[in-house]
Backbone atoms as SQL, in Angstrom:
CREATE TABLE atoms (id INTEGER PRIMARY KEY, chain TEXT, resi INTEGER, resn TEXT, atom TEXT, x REAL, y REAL, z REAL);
INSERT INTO atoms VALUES
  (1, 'A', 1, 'UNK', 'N', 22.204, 5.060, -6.254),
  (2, 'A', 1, 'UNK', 'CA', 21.874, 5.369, -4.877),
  (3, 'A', 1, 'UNK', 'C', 22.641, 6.597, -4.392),
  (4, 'A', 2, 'UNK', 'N', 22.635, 7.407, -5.197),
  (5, 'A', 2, 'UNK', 'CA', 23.765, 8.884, -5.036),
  (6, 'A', 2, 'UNK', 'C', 22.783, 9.279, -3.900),
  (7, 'A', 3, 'UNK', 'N', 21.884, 9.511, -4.289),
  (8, 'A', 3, 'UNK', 'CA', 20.421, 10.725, -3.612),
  (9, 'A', 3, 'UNK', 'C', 20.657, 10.913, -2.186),
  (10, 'A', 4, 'UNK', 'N', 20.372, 8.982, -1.388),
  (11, 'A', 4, 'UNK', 'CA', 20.697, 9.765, 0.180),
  (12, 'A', 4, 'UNK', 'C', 22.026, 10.062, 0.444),
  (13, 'A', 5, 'UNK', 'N', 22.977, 9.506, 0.051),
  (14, 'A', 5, 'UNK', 'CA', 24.166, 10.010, 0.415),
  (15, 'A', 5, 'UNK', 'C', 24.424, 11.891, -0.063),
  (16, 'A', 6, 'UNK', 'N', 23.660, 12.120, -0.640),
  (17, 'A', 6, 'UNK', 'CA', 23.930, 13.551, -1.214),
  (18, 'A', 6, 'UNK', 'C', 23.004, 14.519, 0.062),
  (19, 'A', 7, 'UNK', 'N', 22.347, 14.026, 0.151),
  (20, 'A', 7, 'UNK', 'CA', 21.270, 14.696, 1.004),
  (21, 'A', 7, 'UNK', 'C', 21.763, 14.357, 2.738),
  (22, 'A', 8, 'UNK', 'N', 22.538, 13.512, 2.959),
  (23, 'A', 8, 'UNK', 'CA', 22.582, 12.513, 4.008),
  (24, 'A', 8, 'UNK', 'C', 23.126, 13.867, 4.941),
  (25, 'A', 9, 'UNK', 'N', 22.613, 14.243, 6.203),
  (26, 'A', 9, 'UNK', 'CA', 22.757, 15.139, 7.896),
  (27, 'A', 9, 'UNK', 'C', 22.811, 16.426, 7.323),
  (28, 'A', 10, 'UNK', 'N', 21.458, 16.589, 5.980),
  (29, 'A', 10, 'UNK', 'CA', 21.116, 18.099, 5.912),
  (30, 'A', 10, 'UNK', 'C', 20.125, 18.219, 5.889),
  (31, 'A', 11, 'UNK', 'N', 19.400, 19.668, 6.695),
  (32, 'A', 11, 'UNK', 'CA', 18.189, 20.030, 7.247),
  (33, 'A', 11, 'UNK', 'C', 17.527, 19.909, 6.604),
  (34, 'A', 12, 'UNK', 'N', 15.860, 18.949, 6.268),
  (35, 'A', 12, 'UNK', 'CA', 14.557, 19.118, 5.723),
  (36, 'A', 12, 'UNK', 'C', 15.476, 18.531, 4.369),
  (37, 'A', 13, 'UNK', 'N', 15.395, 17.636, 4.624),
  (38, 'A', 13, 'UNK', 'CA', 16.039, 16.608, 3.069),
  (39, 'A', 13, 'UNK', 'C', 15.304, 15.298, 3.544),
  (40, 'A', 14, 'UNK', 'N', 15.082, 14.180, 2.082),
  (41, 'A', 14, 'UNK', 'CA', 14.562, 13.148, 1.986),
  (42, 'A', 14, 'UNK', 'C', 15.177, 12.482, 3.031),
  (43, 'A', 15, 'UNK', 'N', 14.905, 11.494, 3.437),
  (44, 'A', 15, 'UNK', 'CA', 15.445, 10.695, 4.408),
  (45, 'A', 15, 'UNK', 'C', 14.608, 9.198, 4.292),
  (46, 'A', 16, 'UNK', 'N', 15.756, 8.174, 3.825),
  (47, 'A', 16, 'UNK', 'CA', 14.965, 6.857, 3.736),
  (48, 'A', 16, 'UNK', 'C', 14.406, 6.096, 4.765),
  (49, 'A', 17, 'UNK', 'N', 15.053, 6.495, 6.324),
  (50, 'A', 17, 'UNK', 'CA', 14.332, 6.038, 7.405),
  (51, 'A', 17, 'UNK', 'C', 12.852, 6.684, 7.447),
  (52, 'A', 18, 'UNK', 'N', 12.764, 7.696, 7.192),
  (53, 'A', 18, 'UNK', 'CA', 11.062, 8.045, 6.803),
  (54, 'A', 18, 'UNK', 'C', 10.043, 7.875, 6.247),
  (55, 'A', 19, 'UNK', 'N', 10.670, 7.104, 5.314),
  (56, 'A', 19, 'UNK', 'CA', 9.930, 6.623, 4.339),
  (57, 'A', 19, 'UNK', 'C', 9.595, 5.109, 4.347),
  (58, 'A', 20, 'UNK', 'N', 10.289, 4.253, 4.944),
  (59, 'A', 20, 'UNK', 'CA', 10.139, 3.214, 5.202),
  (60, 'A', 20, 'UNK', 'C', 9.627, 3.050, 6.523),
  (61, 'A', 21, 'UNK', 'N', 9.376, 3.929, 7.790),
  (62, 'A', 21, 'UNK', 'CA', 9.006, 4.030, 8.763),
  (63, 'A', 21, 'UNK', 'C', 7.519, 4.063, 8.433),
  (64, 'A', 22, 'UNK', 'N', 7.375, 5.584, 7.343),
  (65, 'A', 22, 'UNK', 'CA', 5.908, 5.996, 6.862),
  (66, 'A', 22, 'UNK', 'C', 5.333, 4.292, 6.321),
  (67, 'A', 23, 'UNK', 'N', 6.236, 4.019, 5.345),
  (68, 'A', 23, 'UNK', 'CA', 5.030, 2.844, 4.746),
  (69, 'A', 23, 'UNK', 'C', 5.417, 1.714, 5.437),
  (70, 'A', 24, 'UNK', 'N', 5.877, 1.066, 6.903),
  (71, 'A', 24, 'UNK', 'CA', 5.423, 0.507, 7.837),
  (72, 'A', 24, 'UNK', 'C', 4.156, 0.751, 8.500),
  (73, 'A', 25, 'UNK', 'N', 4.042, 2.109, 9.040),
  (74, 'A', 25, 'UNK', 'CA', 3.093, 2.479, 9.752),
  (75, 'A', 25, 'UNK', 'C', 1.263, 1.957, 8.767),
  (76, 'A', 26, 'UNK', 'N', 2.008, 2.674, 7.490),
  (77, 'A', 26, 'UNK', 'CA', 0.712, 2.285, 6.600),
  (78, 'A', 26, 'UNK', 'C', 0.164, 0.783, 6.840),
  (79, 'A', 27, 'UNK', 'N', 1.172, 0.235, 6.322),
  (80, 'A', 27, 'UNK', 'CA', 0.998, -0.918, 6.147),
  (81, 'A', 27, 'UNK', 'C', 0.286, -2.034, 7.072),
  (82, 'A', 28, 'UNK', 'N', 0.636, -1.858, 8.761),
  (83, 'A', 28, 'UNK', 'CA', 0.392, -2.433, 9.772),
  (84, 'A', 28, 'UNK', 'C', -0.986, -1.583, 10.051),
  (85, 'A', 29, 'UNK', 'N', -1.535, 0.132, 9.748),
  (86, 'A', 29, 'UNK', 'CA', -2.661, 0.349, 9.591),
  (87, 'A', 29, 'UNK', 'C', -3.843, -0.521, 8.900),
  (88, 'A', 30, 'UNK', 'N', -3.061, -0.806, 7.234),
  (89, 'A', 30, 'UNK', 'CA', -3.945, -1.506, 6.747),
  (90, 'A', 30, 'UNK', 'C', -4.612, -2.942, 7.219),
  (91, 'A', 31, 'UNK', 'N', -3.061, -3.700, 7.580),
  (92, 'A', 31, 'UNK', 'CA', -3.391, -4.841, 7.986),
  (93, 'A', 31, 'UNK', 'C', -4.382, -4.820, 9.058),
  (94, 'A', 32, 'UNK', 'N', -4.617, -4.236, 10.008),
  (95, 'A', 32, 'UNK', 'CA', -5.707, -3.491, 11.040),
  (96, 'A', 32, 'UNK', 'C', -6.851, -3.334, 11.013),
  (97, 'A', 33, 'UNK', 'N', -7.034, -3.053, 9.665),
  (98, 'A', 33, 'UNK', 'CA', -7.921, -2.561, 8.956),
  (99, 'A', 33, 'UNK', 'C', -9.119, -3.358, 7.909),
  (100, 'A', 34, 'UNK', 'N', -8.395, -4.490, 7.122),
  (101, 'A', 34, 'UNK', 'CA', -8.857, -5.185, 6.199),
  (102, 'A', 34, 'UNK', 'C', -8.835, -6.876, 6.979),
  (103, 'A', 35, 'UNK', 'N', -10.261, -6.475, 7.620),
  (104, 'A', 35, 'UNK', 'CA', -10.221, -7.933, 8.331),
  (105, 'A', 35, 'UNK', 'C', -11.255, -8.980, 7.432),
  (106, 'A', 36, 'UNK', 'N', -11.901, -8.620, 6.277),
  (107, 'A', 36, 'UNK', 'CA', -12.381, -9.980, 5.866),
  (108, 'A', 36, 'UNK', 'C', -11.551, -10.713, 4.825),
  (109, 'A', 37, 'UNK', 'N', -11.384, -11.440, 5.335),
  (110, 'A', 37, 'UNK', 'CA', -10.510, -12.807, 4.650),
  (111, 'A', 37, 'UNK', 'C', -11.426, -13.561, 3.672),
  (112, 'A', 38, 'UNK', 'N', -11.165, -12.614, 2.065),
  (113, 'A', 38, 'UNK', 'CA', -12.046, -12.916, 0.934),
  (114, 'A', 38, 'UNK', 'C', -11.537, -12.576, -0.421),
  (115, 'A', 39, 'UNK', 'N', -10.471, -13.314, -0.860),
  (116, 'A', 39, 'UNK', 'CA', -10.263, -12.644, -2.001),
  (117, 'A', 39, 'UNK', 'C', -10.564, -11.588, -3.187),
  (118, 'A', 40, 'UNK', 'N', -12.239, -12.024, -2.954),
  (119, 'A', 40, 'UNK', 'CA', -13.255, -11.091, -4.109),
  (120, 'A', 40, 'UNK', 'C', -13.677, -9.859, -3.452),
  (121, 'A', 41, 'UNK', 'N', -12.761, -9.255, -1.849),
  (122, 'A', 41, 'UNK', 'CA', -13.226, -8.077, -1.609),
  (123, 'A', 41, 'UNK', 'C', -12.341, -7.186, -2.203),
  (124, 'A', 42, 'UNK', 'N', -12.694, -6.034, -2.257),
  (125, 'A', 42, 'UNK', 'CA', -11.736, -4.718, -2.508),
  (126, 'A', 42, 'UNK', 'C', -11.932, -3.544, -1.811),
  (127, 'A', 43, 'UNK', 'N', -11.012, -2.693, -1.055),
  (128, 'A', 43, 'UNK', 'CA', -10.730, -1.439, -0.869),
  (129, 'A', 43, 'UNK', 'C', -10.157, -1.182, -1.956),
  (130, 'A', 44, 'UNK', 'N', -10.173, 0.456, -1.827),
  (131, 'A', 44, 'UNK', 'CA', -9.532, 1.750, -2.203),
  (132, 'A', 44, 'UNK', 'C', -9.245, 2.490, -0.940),
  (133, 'A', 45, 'UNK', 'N', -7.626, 2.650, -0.970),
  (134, 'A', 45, 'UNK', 'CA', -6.473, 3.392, -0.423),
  (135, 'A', 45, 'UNK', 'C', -6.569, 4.550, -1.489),
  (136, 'A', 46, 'UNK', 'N', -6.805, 6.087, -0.376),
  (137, 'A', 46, 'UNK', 'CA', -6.404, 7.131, -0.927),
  (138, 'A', 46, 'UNK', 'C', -5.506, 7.960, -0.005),
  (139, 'A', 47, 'UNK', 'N', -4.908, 8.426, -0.517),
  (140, 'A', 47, 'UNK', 'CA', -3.897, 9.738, 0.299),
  (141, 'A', 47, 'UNK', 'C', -3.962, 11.381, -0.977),
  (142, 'A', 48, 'UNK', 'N', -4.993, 11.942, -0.514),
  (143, 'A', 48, 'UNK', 'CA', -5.246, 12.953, -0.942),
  (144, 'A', 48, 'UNK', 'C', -4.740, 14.527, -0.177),
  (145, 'A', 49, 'UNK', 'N', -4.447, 15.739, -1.164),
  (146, 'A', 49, 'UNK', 'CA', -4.126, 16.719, -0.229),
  (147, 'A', 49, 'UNK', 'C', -5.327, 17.446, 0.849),
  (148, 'A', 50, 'UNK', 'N', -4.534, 17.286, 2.072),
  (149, 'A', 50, 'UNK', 'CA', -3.395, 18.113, 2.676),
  (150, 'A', 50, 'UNK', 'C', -2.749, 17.325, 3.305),
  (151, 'A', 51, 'UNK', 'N', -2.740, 15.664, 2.252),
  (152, 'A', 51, 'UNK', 'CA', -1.786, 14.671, 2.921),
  (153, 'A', 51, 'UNK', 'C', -1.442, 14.492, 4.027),
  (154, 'A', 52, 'UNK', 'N', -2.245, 14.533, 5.034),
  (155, 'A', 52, 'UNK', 'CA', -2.393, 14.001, 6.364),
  (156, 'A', 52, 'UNK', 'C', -3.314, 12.623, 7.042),
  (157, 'A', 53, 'UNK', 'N', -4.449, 12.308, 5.985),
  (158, 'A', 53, 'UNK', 'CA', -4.730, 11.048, 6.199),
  (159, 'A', 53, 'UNK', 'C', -4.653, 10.578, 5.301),
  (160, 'A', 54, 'UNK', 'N', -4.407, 9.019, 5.671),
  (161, 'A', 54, 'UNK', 'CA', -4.616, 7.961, 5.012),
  (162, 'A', 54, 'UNK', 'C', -6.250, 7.515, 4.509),
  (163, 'A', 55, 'UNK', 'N', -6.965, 7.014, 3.486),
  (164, 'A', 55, 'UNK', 'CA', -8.008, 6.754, 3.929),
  (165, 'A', 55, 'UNK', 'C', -8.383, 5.104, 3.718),
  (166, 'A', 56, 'UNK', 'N', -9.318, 4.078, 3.538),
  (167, 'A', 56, 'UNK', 'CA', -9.285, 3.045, 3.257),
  (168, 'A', 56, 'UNK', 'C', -10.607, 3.261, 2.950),
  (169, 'A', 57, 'UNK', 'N', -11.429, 2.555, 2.138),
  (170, 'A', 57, 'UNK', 'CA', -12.899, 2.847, 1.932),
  (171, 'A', 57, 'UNK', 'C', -13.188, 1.199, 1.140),
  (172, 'A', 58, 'UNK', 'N', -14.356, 0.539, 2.023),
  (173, 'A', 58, 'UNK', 'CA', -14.543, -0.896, 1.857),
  (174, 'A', 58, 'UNK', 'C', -15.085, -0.734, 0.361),
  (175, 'A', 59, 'UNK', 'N', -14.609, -1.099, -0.743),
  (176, 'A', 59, 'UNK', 'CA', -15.681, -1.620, -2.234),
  (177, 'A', 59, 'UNK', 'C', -16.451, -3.204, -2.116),
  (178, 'A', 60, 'UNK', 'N', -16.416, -3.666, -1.430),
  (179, 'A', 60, 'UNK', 'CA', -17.530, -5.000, -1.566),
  (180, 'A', 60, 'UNK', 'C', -16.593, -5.819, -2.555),
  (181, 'A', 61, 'UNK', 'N', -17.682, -6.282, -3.220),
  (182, 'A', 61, 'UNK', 'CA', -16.982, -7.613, -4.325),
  (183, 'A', 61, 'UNK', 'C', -17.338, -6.764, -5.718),
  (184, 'A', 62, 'UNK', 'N', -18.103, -5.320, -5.237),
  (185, 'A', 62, 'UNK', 'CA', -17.953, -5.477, -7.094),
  (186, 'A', 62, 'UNK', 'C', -17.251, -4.753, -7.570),
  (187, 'A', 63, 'UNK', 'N', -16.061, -4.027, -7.361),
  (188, 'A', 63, 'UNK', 'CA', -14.417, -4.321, -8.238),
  (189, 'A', 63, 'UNK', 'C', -13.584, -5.397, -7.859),
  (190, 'A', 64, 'UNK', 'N', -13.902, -6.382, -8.440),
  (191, 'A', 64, 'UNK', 'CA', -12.743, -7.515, -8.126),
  (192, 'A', 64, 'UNK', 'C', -11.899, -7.102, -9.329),
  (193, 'A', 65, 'UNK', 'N', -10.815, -7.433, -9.168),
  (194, 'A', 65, 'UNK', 'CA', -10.264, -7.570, -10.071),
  (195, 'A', 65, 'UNK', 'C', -9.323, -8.622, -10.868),
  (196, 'A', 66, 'UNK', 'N', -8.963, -9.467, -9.552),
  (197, 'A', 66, 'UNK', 'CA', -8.260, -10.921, -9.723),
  (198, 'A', 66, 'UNK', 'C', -9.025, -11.941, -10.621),
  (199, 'A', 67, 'UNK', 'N', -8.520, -12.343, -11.363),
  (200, 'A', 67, 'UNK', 'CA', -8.935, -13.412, -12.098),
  (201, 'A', 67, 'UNK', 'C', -9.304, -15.072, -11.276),
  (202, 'A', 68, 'UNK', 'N', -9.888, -15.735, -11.260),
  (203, 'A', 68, 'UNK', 'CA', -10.100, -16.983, -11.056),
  (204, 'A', 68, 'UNK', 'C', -9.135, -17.785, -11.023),
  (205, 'A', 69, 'UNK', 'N', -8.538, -17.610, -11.787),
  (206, 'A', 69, 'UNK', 'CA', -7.210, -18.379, -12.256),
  (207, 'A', 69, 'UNK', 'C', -6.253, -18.288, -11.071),
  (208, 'A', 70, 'UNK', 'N', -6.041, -16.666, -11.531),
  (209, 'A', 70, 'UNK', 'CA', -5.181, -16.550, -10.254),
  (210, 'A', 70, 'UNK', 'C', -5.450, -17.072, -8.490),
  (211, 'A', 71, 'UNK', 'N', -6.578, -16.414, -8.254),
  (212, 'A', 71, 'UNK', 'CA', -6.706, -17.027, -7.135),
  (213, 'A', 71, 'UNK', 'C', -6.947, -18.567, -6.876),
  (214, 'A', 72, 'UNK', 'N', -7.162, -19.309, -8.172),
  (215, 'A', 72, 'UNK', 'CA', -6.675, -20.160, -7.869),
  (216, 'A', 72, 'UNK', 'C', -5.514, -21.460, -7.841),
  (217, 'A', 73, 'UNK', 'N', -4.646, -19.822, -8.254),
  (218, 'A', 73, 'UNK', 'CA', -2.906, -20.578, -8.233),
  (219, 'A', 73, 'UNK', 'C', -2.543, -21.201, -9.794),
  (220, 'A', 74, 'UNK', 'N', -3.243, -20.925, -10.551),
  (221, 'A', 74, 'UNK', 'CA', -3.306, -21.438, -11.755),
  (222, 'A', 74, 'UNK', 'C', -2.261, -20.643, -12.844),
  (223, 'A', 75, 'UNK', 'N', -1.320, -21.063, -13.150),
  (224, 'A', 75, 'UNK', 'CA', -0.395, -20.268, -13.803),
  (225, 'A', 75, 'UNK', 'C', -0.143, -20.891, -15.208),
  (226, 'A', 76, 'UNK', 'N', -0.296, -19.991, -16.428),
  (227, 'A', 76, 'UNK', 'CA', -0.314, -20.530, -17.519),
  (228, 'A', 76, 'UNK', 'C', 1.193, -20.246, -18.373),
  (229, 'A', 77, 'UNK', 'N', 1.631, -21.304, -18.897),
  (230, 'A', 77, 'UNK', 'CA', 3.047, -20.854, -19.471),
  (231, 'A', 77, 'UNK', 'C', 2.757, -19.195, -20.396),
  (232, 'A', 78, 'UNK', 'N', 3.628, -18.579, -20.399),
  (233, 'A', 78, 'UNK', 'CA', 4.335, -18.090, -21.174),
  (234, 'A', 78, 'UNK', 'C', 4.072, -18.082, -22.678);
């Protein structure tokens, strides 16, 4: 964890409050965002340049990708 302390009260340097601020903001976007309550749906999240939006784009059910299993809690040893 050298990085922020190296960088830490100098101009236009990483800063971890930004970054965790940024992927709050995302995050509570998404949640906003992805209102059907369906396991077998899928978006795609892109952040493409000139990295200013976020995008979300609905895929339906046909990229699922979760297994059956999983969603239904089914965990196989090891």
């Amino acid at each position: 964890m050298e990085i922020p302390r190296m960088v830490r009260g100098k101009d236009n340097m990483w800063d971890a409050n930004v970054c965790i601020n940024f992927a709050n903001a995302v995050l509570n976007w998404i949640r906003e965002h992805v209102t059907e309550d369906d396991p077998q749906v899928t978006y795609t999240i892109s952040w493409k340049q000139p990295w200013q939006n976020v995008e979300l784009t609905y895929a339906g059910k046909t990229n699922a990708f979760l297994t059956e299993s999983y969603l239904k809690g089914e965990i196989r040893p090891e």
